[in-house]
C-alpha positions as CSV (number, residue, x, y, z in Angstrom):
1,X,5.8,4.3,3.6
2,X,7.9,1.3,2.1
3,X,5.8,-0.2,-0.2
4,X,7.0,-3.1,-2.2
5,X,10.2,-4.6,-2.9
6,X,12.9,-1.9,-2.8
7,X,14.6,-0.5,-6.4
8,X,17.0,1.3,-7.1
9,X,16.1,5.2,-8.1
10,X,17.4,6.5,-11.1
11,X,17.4,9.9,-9.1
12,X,17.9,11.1,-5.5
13,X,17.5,14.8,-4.3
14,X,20.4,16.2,-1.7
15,X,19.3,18.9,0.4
16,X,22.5,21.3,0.7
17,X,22.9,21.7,4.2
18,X,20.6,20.0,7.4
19,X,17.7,19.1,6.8
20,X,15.9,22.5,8.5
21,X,18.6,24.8,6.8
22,X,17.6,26.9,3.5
23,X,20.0,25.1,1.7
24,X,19.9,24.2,-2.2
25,X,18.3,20.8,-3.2
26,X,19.8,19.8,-6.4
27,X,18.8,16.0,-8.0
28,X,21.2,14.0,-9.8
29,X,21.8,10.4,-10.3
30,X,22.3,7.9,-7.8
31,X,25.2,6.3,-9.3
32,X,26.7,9.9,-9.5
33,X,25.5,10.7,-6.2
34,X,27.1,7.3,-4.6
35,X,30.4,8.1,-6.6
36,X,30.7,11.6,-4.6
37,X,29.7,10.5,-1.2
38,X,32.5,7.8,-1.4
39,X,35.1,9.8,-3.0
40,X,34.2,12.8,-0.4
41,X,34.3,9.8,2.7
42,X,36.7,7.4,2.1
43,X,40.1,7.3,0.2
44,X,41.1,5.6,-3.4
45,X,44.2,4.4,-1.9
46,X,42.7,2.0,0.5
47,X,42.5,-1.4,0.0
48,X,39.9,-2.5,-2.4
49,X,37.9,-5.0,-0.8
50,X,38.0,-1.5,2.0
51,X,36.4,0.0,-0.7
52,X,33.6,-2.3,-1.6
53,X,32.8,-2.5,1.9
54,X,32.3,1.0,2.0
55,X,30.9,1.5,-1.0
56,X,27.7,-1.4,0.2
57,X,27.3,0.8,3.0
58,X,26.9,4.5,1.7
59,X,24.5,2.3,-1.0
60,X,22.4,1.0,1.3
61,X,22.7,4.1,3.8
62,X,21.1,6.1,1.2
63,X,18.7,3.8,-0.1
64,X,16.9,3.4,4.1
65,X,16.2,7.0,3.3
66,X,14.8,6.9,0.2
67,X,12.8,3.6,0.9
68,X,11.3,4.9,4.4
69,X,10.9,8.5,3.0
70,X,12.6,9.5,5.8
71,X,12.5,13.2,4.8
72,X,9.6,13.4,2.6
73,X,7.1,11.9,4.9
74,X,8.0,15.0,7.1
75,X,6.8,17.1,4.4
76,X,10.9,18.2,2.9
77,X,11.2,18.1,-0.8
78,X,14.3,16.0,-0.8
79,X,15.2,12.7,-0.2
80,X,19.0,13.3,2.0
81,X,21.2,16.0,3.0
82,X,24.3,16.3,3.0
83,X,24.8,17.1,6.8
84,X,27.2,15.0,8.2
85,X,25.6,15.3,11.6
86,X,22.5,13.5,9.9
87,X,23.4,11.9,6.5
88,X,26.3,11.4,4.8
89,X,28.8,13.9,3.0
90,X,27.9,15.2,-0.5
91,X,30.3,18.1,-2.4
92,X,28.5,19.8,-4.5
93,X,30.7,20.0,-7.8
94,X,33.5,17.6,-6.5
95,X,35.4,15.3,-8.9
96,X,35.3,11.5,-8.1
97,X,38.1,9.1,-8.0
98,X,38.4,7.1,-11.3
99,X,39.2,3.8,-9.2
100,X,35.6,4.5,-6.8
101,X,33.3,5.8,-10.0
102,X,34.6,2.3,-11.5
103,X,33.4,0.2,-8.7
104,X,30.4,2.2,-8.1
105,X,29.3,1.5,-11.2
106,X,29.7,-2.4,-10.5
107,X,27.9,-2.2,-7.1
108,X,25.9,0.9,-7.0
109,X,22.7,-2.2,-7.4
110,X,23.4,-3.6,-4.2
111,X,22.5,-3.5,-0.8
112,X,22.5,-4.8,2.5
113,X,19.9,-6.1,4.7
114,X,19.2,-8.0,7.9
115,X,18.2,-11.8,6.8
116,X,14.2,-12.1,6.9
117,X,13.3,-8.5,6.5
118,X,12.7,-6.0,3.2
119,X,14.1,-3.0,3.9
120,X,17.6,-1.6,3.1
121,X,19.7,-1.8,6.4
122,X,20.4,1.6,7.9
123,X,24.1,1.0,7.5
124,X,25.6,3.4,10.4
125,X,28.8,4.2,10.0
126,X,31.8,7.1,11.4
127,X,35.4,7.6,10.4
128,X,36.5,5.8,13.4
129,X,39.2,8.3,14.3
130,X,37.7,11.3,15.4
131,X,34.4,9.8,16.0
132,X,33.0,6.1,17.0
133,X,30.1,4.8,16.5
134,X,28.6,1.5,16.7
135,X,28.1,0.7,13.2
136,X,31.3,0.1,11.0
137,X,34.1,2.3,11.0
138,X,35.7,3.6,7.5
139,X,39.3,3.5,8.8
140,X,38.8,0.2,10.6
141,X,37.6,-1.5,7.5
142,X,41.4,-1.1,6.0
143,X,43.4,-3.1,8.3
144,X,40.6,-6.1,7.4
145,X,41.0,-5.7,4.2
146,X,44.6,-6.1,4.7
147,X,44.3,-9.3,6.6
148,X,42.1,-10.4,3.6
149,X,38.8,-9.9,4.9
150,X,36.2,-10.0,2.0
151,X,33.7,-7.1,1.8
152,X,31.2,-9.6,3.0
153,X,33.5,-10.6,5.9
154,X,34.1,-6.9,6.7
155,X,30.2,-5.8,6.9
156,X,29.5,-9.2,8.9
157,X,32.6,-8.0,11.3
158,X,30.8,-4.8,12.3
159,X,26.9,-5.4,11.5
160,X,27.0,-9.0,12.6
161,X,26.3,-12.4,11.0
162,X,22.8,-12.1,9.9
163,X,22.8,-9.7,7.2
164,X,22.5,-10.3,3.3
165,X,24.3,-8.4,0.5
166,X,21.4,-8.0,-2.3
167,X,22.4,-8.1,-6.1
168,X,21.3,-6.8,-8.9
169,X,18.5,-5.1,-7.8
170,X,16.0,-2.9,-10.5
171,X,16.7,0.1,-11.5
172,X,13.4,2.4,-12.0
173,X,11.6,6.2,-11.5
174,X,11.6,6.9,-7.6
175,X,7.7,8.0,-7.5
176,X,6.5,8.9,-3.6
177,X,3.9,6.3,-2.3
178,X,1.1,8.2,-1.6
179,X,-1.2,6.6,-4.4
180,X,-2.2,10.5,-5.8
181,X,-5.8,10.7,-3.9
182,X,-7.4,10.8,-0.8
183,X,-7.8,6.5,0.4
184,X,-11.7,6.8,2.0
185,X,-14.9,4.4,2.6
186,X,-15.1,1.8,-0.1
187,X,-12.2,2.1,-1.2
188,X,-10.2,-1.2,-1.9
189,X,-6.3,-1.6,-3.0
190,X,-3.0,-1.8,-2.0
191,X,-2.3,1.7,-0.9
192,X,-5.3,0.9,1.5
193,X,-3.5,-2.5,2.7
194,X,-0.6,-0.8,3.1
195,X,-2.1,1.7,5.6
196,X,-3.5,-0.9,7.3
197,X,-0.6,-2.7,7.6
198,X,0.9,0.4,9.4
199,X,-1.9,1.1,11.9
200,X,-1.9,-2.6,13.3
201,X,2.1,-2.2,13.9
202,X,1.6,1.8,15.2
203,X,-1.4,0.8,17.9
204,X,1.4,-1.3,19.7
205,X,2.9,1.5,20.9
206,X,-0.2,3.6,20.4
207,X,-3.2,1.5,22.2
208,X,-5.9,3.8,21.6
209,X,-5.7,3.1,18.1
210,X,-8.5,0.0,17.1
211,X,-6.7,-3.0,16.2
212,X,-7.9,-3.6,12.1
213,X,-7.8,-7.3,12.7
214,X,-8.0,-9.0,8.8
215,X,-5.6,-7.3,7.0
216,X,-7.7,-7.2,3.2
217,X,-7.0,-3.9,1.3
218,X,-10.5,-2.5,1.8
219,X,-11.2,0.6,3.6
220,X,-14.1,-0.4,5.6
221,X,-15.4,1.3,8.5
222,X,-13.5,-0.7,11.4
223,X,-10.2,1.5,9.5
224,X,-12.2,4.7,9.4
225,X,-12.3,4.2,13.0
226,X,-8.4,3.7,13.0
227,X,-7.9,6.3,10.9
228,X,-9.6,9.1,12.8
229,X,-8.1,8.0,16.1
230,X,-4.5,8.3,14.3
231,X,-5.9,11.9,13.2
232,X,-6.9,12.7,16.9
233,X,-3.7,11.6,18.3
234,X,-1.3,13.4,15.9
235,X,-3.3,16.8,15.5
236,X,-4.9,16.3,12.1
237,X,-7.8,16.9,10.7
238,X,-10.4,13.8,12.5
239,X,-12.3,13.1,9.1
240,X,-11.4,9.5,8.7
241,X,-10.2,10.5,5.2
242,X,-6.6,9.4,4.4
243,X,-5.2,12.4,2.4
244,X,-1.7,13.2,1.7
245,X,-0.7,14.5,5.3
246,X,-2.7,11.6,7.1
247,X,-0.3,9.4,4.4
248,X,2.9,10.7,5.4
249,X,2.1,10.8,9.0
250,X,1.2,7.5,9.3
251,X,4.6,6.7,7.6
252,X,6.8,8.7,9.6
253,X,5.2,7.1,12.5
254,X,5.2,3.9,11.2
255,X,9.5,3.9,10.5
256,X,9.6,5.5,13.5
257,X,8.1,3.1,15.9
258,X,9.7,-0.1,14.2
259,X,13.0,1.9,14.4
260,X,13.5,1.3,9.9
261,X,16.0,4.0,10.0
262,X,18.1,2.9,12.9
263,X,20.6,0.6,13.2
264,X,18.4,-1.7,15.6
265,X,15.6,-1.9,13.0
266,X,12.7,-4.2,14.2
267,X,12.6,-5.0,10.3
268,X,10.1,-5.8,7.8
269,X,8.9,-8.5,6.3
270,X,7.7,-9.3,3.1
271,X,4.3,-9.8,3.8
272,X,3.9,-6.0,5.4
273,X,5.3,-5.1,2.2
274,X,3.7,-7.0,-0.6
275,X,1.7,-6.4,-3.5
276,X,-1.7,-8.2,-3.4
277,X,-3.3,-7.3,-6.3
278,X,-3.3,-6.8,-9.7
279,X,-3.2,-3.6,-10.3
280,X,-5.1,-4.0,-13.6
281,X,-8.4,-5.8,-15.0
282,X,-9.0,-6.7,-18.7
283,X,-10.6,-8.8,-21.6
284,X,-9.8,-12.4,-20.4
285,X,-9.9,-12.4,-16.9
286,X,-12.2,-13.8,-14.4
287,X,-12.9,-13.7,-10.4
288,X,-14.0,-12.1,-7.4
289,X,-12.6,-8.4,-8.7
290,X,-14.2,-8.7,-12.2
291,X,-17.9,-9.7,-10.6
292,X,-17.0,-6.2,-8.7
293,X,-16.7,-4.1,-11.2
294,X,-19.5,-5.6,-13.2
295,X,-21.8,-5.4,-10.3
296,X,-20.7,-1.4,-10.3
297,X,-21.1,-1.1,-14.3
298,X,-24.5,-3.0,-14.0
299,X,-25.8,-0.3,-11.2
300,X,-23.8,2.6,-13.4
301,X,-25.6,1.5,-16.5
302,X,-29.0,1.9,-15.3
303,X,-28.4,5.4,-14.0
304,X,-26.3,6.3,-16.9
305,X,-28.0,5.8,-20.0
306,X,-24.4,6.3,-21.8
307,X,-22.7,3.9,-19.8
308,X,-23.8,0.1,-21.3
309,X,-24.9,-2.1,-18.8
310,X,-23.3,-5.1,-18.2
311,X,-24.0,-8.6,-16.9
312,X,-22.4,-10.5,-13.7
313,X,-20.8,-13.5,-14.7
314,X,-17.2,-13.3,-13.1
315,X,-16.0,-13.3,-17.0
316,X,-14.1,-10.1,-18.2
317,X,-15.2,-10.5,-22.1
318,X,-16.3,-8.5,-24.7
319,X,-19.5,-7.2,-23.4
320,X,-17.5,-6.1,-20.2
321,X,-15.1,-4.3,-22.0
322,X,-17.6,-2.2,-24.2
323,X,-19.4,-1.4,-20.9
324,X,-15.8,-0.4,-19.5
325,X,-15.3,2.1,-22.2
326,X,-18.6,3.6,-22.5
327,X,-17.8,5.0,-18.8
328,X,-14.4,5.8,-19.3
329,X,-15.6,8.0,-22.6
330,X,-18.8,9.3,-20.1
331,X,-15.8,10.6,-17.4
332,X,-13.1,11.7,-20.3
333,X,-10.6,9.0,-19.5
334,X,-8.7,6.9,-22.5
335,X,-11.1,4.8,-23.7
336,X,-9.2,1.2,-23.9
337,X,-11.6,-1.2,-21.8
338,X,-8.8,-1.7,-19.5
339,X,-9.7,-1.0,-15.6
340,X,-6.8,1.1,-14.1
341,X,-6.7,2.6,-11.2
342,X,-7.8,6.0,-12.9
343,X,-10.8,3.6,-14.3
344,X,-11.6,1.8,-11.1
345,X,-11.7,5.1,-9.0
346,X,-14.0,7.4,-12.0
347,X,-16.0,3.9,-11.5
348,X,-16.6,3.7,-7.6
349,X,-17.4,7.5,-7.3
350,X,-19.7,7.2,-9.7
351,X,-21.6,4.2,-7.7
352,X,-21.0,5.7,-4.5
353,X,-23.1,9.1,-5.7
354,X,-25.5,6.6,-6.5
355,X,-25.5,4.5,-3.4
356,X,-25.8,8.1,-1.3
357,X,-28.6,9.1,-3.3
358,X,-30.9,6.4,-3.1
359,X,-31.8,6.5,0.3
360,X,-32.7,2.9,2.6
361,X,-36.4,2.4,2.1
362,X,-37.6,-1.5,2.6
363,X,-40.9,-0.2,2.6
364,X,-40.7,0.2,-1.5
365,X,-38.0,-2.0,-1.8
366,X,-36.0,-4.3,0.7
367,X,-33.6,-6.0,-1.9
368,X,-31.0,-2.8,-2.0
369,X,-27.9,-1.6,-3.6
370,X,-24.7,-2.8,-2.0
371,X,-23.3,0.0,0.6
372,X,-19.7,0.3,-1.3
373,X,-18.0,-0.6,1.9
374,X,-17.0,-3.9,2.7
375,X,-19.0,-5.6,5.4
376,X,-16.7,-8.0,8.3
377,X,-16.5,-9.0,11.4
378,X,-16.9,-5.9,13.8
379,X,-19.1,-3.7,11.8
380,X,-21.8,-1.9,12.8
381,X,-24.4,-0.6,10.2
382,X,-27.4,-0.6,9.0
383,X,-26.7,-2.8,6.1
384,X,-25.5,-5.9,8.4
385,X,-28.9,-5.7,9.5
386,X,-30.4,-6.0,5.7
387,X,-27.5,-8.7,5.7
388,X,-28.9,-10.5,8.1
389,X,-32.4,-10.5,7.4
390,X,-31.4,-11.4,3.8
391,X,-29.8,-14.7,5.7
392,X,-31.9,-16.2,7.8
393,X,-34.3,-16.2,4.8
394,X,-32.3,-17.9,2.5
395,X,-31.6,-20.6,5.6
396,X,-35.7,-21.3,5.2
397,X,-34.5,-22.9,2.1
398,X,-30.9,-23.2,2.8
399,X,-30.8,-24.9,6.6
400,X,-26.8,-25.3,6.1
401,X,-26.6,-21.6,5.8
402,X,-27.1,-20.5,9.1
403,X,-30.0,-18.2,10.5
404,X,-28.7,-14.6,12.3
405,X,-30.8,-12.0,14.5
406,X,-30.8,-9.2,12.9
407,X,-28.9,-7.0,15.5
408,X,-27.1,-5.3,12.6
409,X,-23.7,-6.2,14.4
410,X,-21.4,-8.3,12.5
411,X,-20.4,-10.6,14.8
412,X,-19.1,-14.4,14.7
413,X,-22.1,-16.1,13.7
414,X,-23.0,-13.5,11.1
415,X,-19.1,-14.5,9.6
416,X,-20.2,-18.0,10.3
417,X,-23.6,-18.0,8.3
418,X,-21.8,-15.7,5.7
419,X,-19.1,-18.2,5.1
420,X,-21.5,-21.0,4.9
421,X,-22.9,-19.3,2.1
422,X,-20.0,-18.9,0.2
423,X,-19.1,-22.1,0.8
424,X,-22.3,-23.4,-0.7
425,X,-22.5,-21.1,-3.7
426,X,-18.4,-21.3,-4.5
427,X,-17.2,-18.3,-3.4
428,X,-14.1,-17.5,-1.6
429,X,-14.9,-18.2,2.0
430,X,-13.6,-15.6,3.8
431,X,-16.6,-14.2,5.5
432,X,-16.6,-10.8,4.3
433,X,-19.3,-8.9,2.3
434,X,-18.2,-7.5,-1.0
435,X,-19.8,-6.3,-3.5
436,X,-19.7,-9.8,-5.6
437,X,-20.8,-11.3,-2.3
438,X,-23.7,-8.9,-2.0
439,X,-25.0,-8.7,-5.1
440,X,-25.3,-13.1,-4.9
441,X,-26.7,-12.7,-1.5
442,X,-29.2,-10.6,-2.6
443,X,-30.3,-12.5,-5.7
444,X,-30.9,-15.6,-4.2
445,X,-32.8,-13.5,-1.4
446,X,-35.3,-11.7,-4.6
447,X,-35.2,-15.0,-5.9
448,X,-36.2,-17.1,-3.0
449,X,-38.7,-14.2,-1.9
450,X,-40.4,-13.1,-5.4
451,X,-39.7,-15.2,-7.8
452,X,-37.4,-13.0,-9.6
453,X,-34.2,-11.1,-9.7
454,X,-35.8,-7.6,-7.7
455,X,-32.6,-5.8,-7.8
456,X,-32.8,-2.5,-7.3
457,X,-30.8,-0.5,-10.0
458,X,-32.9,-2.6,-12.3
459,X,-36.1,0.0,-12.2
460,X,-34.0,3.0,-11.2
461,X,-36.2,6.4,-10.4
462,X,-34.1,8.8,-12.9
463,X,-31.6,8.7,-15.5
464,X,-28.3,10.5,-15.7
465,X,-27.8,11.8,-19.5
């Protein structure tokens, strides 16, 4: 799945034959691979500006298959072939023309795309002798050229007005999307935004799928719900667990209903493809995300008595940074207080065999340990009913914070009374039920109700050593 901004790779992988053929794959550079496909389709005697037309579109023609995974989200261990009938022609072994491997090297950075959308254009495109075809056509582009078309001119003659040539774009390691573990309850990211993303598009064409809604980059259980119906449809596994295959399914569906790898691509937009976090937490910062992973440390901390606990101020200092690499010296990761992804993973699994451990009892204690999914709109569970009751008591004290039944269905005045609470406590006030958001809800709740802060990971019942 595109995710992103696209690059250029400083490798691509040719399949040898079509794609379902035993064929060799052998990787080389793209430069070197862009430098044979042009001096294998087009010839060094043609008008330059011919050339440089041609050149933008093998460019970009390979780059829509690397950038939709066209191949490898089908489970092939190369990014193209060289099949004429599907890709473009590679030699194996060929020498290149001096005059092409010179302008490759000037434009092998560039693309084109349609104007508004992301992704490289799938640049179709036939000799137009022997075969026709309603992208550009190789030998047409040579009597243009003559006529003193510009390579711009050319592409706009055969792909239309609205399309962009892109310039200098990044060169870096291709490295396949799938983030390198299984995306499940609780978990919160990109990659999990990005699937998202996807599913909302996919249940257009696929209604049976539940609509997401809120786009947020936490795996909550309205996309477990999503997720399993994808699963059910295609012939996977129904666990709700995205795993590699669930990953690359959900891609190849994804380019294939918006069409990424044809020349009538619906497009996509840079905010289906953008980053929205950080990536990273460390000494200095503050927010929403560092209350998170304190709230987790704090919880850690009293079940792990090598793990130092931590406080919850929002304030990534030093205290949070020695409590950050007592856990990542507890799960044998490099202990430099940062939170990476490797970090932020060791440090929800860790609080999510806590969470599933210490079971629901608001007999012994009603003030309990944040569920490690994100509560919204549309859930269902248990905990939106603890939510609730924690609510309406705070609005005994609160009346601008809004009473709820406790139904334990999140609906619109739980978002409503949620919200009102963030907005009087200055939080971000987007009605959803974080961890940050939990752990304030409940202290004000133990506060308002006993006097104290009654959390429960504050008199745990056993020690891990």
């Amino acid at each position: 799945m595109p995710v992103g901004e696209p690059y250029i790779p400083r490798d691509i992988t040719v399949h040898l034959g079509r794609p379902q053929d035993d064929g060799e794959n052998v990787t080389i550079s793209f430069p070197d691979y862009i430098k044979n496909v042009a001096s294998s389709e087009i010839y060094p005697t043609w008008p330059e500006n011919s050339l440089r037309a041609n050149i933008y579109v093998i460019v970009s023609f390979a780059l829509n298959r690397i950038y939709t995974e066209w191949y490898r989200a089908r489970g092939y261990p190369f990014d193209i072939t060289n099949s004429t009938q599907f890709d473009q022609k590679y030699i194996y072994g060929r020498e290149v023309f001096e005059n092409v491997s010179q302008l490759v090297d000037e434009l092998f950075n560039s693309y084109v795309r349609r104007q508004g959308s992301v992704e490289p254009m799938f640049t179709a495109f036939c000799n137009g002798t022997t075969v026709t075809c309603e992208g550009l056509s190789q030998w047409g582009t040579v009597p243009l050229a003559q006529q003193g078309m510009t390579p711009y001119e050319i592409l706009k003659y055969y792909y239309g007005d609205n399309i962009d040539i892109v310039t200098n774009v990044p060169v870096m390691t291709n490295t396949p999307s799938y983030p390198g573990f299984p995306l499940e309850l609780g978990y919160s990211g990109d990659p999990v935004r990005t699937i998202q993303v996807q599913l909302n598009r996919i249940s257009r064409n696929y209604p049976a799928i539940p609509k997401i809604g809120d786009v947020v980059g936490d795996f909550d259980y309205i996309t477990e719900e999503a997720v399993k119906v994808f699963q059910d449809i295609f012939g996977l596994p129904e666990t709700g667990v995205v795993n590699e295959a669930t990953w690359y399914q959900i891609a190849y569906i994804f380019t294939s209903v918006k069409n990424l790898a044809e020349l009538n691509s619906e497009g996509l937009t840079m905010e289906e493809v953008e980053q929205q976090f950080t990536g990273t937490l460390q000494i200095g910062m503050q927010g929403q995300d560092v209350r998170t992973i304190q709230y987790y440390l704090a919880v850690i901390g009293a079940y792990y008595a090598a793990v130092q606990p931590v406080e919850i101020t929002g304030y990534f200092g030093a205290q949070t940074e020695t409590s950050v690499k007592s856990l990542q010296q507890v799960f044998g990761l490099p202990q430099t207080g940062i939170v990476d992804g490797d970090t932020w993973y060791a440090m929800f699994d860790a609080y999510s065999g806590i969470v599933e451990s210490v079971p629901i009892d608001t007999t012994v204690n009603d003030v309990v340990l944040y569920p490690g999914v994100v509560l919204r709109e549309g859930t269902t569970s248990e905990y939106v009913k603890l939510l609730q009751t924690y609510l309406s008591f705070i609005h005994e004290t609160y009346p601008e914070i809004p009473a709820v039944n406790a139904t334990g269905y999140f609906g619109p005045m739980t978002k409503a009374s949620v919200i009102a609470f963030q907005r009087q406590f200055g939080y971000p006030q987007n009605g959803v039920v974080g961890a940050a958001a939990w752990n304030a809800i409940t202290s004000l709740y133990s506060d308002l109700k006993y006097g104290y802060n009654k959390q429960p990971y504050q008199a745990p019942g056993y020690i891990i050593r």
